[in-house]
N, C-alpha and C positions, 0 to 999 in steps of 0.2 A: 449888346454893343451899343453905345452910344451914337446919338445923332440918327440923321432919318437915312431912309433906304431909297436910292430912285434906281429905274432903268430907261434906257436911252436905246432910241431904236435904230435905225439902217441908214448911213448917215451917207454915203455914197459920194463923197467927193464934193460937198456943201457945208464948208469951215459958216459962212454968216449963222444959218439956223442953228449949230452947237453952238457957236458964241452967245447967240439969245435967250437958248435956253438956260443955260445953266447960268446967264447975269441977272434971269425973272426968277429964278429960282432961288438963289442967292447957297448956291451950291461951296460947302463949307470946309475944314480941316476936320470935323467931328463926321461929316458926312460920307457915306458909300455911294458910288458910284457904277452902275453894272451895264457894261455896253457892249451889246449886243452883235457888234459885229458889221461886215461891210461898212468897212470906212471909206475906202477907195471904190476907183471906177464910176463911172456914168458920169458925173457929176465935172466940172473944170478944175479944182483942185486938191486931189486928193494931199500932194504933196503938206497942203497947210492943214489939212483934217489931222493927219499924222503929228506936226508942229502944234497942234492945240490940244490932241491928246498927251502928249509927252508933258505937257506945260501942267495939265489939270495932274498928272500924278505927283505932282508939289501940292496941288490944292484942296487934294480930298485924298481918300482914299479909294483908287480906281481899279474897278476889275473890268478890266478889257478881255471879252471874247471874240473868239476868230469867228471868222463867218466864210461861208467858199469863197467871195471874192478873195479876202483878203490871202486865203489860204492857194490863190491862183498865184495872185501876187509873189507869194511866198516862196512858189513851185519854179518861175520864172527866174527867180533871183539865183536857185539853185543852178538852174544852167547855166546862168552866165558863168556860176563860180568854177561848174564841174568843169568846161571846159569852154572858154568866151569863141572858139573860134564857131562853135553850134551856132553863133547868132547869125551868122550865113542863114543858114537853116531853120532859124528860130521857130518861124511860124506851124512846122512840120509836125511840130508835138503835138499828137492832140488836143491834151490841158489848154494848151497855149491856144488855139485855135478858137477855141470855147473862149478862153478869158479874152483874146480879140473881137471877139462878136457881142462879150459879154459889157464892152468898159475898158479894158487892160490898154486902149491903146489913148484913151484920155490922161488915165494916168501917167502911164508913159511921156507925155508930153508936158504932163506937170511937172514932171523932174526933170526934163528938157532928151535925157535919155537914162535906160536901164542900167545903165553903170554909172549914170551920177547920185543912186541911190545914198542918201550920207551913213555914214553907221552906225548912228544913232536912229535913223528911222528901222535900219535891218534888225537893232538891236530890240527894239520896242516891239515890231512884228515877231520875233524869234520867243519872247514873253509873254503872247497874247496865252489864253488859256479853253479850253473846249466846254467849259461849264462852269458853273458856280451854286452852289447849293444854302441852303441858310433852314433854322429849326422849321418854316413854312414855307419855304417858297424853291423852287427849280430854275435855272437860267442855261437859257443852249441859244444859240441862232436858231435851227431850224424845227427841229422835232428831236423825236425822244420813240424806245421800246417801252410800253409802261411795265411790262415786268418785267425790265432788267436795270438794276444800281448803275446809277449815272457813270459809276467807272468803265462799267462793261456796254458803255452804249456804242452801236455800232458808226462809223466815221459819215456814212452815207445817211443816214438817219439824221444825227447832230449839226451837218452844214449843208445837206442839198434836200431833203426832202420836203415837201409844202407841205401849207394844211390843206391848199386848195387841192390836193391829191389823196391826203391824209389825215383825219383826223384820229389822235390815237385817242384809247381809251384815257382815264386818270391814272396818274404813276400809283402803282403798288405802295408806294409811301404814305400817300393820302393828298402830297404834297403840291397844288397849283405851280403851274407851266408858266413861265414867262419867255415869250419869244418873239424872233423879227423874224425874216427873209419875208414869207409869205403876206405880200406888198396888199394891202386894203387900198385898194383902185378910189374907195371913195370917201379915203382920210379920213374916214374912222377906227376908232382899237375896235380890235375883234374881243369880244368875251365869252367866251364859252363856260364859263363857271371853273373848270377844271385847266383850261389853258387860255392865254390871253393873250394876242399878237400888235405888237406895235410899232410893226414896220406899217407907218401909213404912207406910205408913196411920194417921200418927199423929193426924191429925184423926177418923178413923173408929172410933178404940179399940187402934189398932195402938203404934206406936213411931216415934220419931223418930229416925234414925240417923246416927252419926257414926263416920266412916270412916278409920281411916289407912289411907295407901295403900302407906307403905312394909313396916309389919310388918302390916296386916292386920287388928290390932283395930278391935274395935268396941267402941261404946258407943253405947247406946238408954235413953230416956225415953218414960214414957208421959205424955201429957197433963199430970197432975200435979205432972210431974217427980219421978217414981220412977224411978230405975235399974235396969235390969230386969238381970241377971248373963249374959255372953252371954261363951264362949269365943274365941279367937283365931282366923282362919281361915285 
């Protein structure tokens, strides 16, 4: 495939740092683009994270992955539709309870309310996808079984499990791990040789990271969309 390969890590409701990364990059129409997930929550506007992701699928070629946030986000939207008069009750659903403690209710506020979702953001969440694979490399949010084919990976594995609780072996494939959720507290990628995580904490004060995977650069934003200077690896 032509043009370069990057991934983008856990963007958490922080539209500045994707806008910088991918303008330092100079992120293209020959280019892939693999994003990891947790777009929403924490962060003050997921609503325009969503708006900037829609915008790049004109600009590159984007594989947006779900990550539990977003996949909370998802679960929420479900009840409105099943039955709107639940939102009495909303916060009762477990999920729900979790995605309020977790972020869900910044989002929330970024779209002023849960039914002002547009449908075109419904429709871009409803497309995200659970993995993405390539002749070398593996992409999930969270973790992975290494001996089982990304198709039969289990749900609880691929969007909530850490590394900071798990580190699995290498996939059966031979194949390097690329992954976010499990947040590096001190804005560095993690490298494990066999798995590599690049959720660096940028809702937390850390950086947002953006990955080639062919040469290795990096490029990172803090919250504000400052560009932080980071070498080659």
């Amino acid at each position: 495939m032509p043009g370069r390969l990057f991934a983008l890590g856990d963007i958490h409701g922080y539209p500045a740092p994707l806008d910088a990364v991918v303008e330092a990059a100079q992120i293209g129409p020959d280019d892939t683009l693999v994003t990891l997930g947790d777009y929403v929550d924490r962060g003050p506007n997921s609503r325009r994270v969503i708006d900037r992701l829609i915008a790049l699928e004109s600009r590159c070629r984007l594989v947006p992955l779900r990550g539990n946030h977003d996949l909370m986000f998802i679960e929420a939207l479900n009840v409105l539709d099943d039955d709107p008069k639940r939102l009495v009750e909303f916060w009762n659903e477990p999920l729900l309870r979790v995605w309020a403690q977790c972020g869900g209710l910044e989002t929330i506020e970024s779209y002023g309310a849960l039914e002002d979702v547009p449908p075109e953001h419904r429709a871009f969440l409803n497309r995200l996808v659970n993995w993405h694979e390539t002749d070398q490399l593996l992409f999930m949010h969270a973790n992975y079984d290494p001996r089982l084919p990304m198709a039969s990976q289990p749900t609880d594995l691929l969007y909530w499990t850490s590394l900071h609780h798990h580190v699995p072996d290498r996939h059966h494939s031979g194949k390097t791990a690329i992954v976010g959720h499990s947040s590096q507290k001190d804005g560095e990628v993690l490298d494990l040789g066999h798995v590599v995580c690049i959720d660096t904490y940028c809702y937390g004060g850390g950086w947002l990271t953006l990955l080639d995977l062919h040469s290795g650069q990096l490029w990172q934003a803090d919250r504000r969309g400052q560009l932080r200077s980071v070498p080659a690896t």
